[in-house]
C-alpha positions in Angstrom: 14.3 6.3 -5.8 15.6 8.0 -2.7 15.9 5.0 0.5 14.8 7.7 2.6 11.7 8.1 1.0 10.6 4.6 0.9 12.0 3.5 4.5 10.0 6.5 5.7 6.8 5.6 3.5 7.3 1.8 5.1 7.6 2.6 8.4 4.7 5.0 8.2 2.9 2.2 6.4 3.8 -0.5 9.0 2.3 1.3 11.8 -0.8 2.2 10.1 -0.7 -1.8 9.1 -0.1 -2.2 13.6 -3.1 -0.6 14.4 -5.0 -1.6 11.7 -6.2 1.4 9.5 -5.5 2.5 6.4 -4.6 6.0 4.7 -6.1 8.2 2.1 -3.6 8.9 0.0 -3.8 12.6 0.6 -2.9 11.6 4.6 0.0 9.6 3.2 1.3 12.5 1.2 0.8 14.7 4.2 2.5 12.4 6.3 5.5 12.1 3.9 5.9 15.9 3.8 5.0 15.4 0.1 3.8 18.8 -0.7 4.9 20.0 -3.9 3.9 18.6 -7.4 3.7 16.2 -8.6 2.6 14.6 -5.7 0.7 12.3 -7.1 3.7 11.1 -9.2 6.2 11.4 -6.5 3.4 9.1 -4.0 2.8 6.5 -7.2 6.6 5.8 -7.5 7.2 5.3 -3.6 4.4 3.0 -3.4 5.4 0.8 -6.5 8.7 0.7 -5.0 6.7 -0.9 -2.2 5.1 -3.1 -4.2 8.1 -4.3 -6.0 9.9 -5.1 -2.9 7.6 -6.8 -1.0 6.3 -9.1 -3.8 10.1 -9.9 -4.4 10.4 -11.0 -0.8 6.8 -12.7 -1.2 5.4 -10.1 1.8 2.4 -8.9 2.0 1.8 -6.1 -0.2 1.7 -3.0 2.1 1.0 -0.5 -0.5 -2.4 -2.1 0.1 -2.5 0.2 3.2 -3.3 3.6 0.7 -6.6 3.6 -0.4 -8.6 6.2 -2.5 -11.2 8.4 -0.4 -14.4 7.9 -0.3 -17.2 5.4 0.6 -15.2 2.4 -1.7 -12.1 2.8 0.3 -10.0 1.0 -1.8 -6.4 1.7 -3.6 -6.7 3.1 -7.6 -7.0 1.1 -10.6 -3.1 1.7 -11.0 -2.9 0.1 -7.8 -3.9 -2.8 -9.5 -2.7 -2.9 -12.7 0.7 -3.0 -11.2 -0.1 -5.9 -9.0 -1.0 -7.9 -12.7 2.1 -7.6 -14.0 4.1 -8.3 -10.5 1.3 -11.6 -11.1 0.0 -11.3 -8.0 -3.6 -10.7 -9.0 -5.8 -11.8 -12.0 -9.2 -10.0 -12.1 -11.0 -6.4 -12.4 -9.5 -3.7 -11.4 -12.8 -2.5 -9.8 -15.7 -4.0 -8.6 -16.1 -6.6 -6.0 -13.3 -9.1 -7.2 -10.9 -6.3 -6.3 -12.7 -4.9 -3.3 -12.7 -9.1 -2.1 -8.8 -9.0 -2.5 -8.3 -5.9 -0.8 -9.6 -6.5 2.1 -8.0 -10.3 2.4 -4.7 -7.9 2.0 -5.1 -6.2 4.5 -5.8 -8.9 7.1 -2.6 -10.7 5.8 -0.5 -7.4 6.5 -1.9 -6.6 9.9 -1.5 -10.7 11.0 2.1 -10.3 9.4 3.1 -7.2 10.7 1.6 -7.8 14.2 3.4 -11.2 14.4 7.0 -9.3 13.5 6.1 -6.7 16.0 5.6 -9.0 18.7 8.9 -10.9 17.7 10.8 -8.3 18.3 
């Protein structure tokens, strides 16, 4: 995986995590320059990347931050899976266990990212 990629994916995702909004994953491709297919493979690996490095430094998962569009504006079931085998979460992939963790995520990552903003 290129660093470039994924510093560019974090910082993207760090200011999104700032103001407090998250991306479609369409705007996050868009905002990577991701044009060309696969995107959807290219976008899956940078945000598992994510994933993989934040749970190893026990940060909030920021991948969290890409959600699907859509009236249940939550990340895919991959999303999830991935998050079961990094142990970080034990129930459905869908429904309102995993909305219910989402959006606890997501206050975590803007509180932690707001805090190491402000530090600076």
């Amino acid at each position: 995986m290129l660093t470039k990629e994924l510093n560019l994916a974090r910082s993207l995702l760090e200011k999104q995590a700032l103001i407090g909004q998250t991306l479609t994953y369409r705007e996050f491709a868009s905002d990577l320059g991701i044009m060309e297919p696969p995107v959807i493979n290219k976008c899956t690996r940078i945000l598992e990347e994510l994933m993989h490095e934040d749970a190893e430094k026990h940060r909030p998962i920021l991948s969290s931050m890409v959600v699907q569009q859509g009236s249940l504006a939550i990340p895919r079931l991959g999303f999830y899976q991935v998050l079961k085998g990094l142990k970080l979460y034990q129930g459905e992939e869908s429904g309102a266990e995993a909305i219910h963790w989402h959006q606890t995520e997501i206050k975590k990552i803007k509180e932690y990212y707001t805090l190491r903003h402000n530090e600076k």
